[in-house]
C-alpha positions in Angstrom: 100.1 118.2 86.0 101.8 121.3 86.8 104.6 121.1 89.9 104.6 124.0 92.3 107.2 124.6 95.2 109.0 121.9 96.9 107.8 121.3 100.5 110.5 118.5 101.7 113.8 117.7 100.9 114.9 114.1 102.3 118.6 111.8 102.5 116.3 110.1 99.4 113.6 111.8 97.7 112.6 115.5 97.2 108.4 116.4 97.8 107.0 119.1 95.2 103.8 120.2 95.8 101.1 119.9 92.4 98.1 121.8 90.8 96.5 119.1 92.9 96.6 119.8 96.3 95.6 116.1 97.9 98.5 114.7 95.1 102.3 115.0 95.6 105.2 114.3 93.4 107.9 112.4 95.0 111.3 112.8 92.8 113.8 109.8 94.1 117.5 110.9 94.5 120.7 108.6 93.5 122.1 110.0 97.1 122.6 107.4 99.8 123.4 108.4 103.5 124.0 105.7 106.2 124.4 105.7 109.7 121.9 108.8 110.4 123.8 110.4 107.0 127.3 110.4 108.6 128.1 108.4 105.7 127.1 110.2 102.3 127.8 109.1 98.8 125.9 108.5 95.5 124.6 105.6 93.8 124.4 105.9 90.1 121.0 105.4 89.0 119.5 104.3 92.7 117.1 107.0 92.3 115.3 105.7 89.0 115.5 101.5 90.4 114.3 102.6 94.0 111.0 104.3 92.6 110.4 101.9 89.8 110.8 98.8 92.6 108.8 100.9 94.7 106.3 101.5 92.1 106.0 98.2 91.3 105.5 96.8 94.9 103.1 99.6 95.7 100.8 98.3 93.1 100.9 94.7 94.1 99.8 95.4 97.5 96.6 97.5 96.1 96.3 94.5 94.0 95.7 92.8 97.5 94.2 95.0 99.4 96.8 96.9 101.0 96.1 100.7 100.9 99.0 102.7 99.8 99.7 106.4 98.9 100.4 105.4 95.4 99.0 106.9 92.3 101.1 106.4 89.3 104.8 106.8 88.0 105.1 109.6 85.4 108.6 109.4 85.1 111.3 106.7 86.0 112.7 108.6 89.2 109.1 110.4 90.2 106.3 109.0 91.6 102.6 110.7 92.0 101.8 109.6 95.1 98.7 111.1 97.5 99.3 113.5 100.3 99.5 112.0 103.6 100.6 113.1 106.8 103.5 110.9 107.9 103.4 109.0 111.6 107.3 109.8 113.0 107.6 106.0 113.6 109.6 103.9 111.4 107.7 100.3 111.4 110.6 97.4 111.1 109.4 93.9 110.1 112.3 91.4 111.2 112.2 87.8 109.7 116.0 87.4 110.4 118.4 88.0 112.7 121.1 91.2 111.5 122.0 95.0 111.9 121.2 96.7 115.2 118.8 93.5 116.5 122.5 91.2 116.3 124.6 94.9 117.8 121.8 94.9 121.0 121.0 91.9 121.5 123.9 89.0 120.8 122.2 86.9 118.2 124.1 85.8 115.9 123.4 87.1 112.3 121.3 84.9 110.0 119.6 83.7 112.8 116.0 83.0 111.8 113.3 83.8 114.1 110.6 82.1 115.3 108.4 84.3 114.1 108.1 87.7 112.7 109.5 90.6 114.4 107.5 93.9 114.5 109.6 96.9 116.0 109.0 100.8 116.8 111.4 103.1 115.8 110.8 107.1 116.7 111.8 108.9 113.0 114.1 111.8 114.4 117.8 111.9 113.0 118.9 114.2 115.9 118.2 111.3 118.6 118.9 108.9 115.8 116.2 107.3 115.3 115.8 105.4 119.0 114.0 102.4 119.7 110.6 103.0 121.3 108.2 101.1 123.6 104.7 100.9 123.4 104.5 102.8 126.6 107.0 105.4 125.3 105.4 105.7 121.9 101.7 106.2 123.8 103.6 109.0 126.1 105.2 110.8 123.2 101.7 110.6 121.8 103.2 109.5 118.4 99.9 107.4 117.2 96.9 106.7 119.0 96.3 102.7 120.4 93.9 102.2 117.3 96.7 103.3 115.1 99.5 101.2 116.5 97.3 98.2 116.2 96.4 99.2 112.3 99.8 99.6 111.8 101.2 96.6 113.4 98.3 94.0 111.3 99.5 95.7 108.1 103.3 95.2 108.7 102.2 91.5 108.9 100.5 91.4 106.0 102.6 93.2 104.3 105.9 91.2 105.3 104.0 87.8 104.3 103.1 89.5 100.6 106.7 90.8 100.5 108.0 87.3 101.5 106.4 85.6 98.7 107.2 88.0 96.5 110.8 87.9 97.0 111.0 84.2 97.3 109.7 84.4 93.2 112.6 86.6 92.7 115.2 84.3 94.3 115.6 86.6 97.4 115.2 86.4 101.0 113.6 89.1 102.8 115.7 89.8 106.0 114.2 93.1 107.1 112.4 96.2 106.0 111.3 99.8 107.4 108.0 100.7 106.2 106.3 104.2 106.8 102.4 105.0 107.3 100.6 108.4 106.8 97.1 109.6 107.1 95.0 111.0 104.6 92.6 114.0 104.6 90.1 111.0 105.7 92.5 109.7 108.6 92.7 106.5 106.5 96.2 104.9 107.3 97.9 104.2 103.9 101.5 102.7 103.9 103.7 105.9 102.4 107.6 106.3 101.3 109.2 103.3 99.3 109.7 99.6 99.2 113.2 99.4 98.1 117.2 98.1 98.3 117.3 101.3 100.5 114.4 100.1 102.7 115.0 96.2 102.4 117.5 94.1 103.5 117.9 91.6 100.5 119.9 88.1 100.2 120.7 86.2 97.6 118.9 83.1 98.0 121.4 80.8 95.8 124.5 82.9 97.0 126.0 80.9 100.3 129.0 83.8 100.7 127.6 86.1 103.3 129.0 89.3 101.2 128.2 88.3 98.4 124.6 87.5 98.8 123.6 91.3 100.0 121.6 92.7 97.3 120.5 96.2 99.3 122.4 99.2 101.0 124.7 97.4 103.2 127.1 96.6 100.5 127.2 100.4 100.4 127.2 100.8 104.4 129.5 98.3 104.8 131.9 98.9 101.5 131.3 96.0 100.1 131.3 97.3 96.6 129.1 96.6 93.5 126.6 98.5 94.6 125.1 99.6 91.7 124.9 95.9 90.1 123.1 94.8 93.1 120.4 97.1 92.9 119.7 96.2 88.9 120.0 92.8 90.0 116.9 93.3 91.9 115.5 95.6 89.8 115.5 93.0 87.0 114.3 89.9 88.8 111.3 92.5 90.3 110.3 93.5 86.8 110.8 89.7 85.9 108.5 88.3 88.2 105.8 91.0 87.8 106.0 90.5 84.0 105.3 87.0 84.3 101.7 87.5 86.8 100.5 90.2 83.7 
């Protein structure tokens, strides 16, 4: 597979165009940004976890029957993945109660909802990233009803699969951001990553609230360790997923 121009350069992953031109190669970055990137720094070896993770995730949810954009992994920071065209919504699956739902809206952090969450968020860092409505979303003509609907089962399903999983690895799932695209077939397939970056992660066993975070807030919030946290998880992912083979 030959690798031809590169047609996006993201806060967490460069996109080269191939020889194939329905196949993409994704090559993960150890930069991390926060806050809409008005926080910038580097995480050693983020880029190589994140996609591995990823990887992994991505081909347990095929194993179920979620369609993703994943192909294969031909390197540990690249990912083959197939060309989609990216809905500007970030999908965000709450379970419990922190970041910006605990800022808007008073409740407490670690408070566990009743039941899942499923938010809207318009994907533009120049407005950073502003909640939407249905209504709004439908107006900005974002995604059509259909799609929103498609979109909303999956980030169920997904977030009761991701769960699961991360109960196996000791980990609570707080929150997530997940991304759809369409193929050349208008098929919506769940695109970017499923990662520390993407994840809000606890430490199941760990009752100190600082030291239980296991994703980026220990780098939003300084907490330190960063880098450990992330091969935590990366070793109790590979862990689990070696002991379903």
């Amino acid at each position: 597979m030959s690798v031809h121009s590169k047609l996006y350069e993201g806060k967490a992953k460069i996109l080269y165009a191939t020889d194939a031109p329905e196949v993409l190669l994704a090559d993960f970055k150890d930069d991390a940004t926060a806050f809409n990137a008005q926080k910038r720094g580097s995480i050693i070896g983020k880029g190589a976890i994140n996609c591995t993770i990823s990887s992994r995730l991505f081909q347990q949810l095929e194993a179920v029957g979620i369609k993703t954009h994943f192909i294969d992994s031909p390197a540990p920071n690249q990912m083959r993945v197939k060309a989609v065209k990216i809905l500007p919504i970030e999908v965000v699956v709450r379970n419990i109660a922190a970041g910006s739902l605990c800022h808007q809206t008073g409740l407490p952090v670690g408070t566990v909802l009743k039941q899942p969450l499923v938010e809207f968020y318009y994907k533009n860092d120049q407005l950073g990233d502003p909640l939407l409505t249905r209504a709004r979303l439908y107006l900005m003509e974002l995604a059509t009803a259909e799609q929103v609907e498609t979109i909303t089962h999956l980030a169920l399903q997904i977030n009761e699969f991701l769960t699961n999983f991360w109960q196996q690895c000791g980990i609570t799932l707080v929150d997530f951001k997940l991304e759809f695209g369409l193929d050349s077939q208008q098929q919506v397939l769940l695109a970017d990553e499923i990662s520390p970056d993407t994840c809000r992660l606890w430490d199941t066993a760990e009752p100190d609230s600082n030291r239980r975070v296991l994703d980026k807030d220990r780098f939003r919030r300084d907490l330190g360790n960063v880098e450990d946290a992330y091969q935590e998880v990366l070793q109790r992912v590979l862990q689990v997923v070696d002991s379903k083979n």
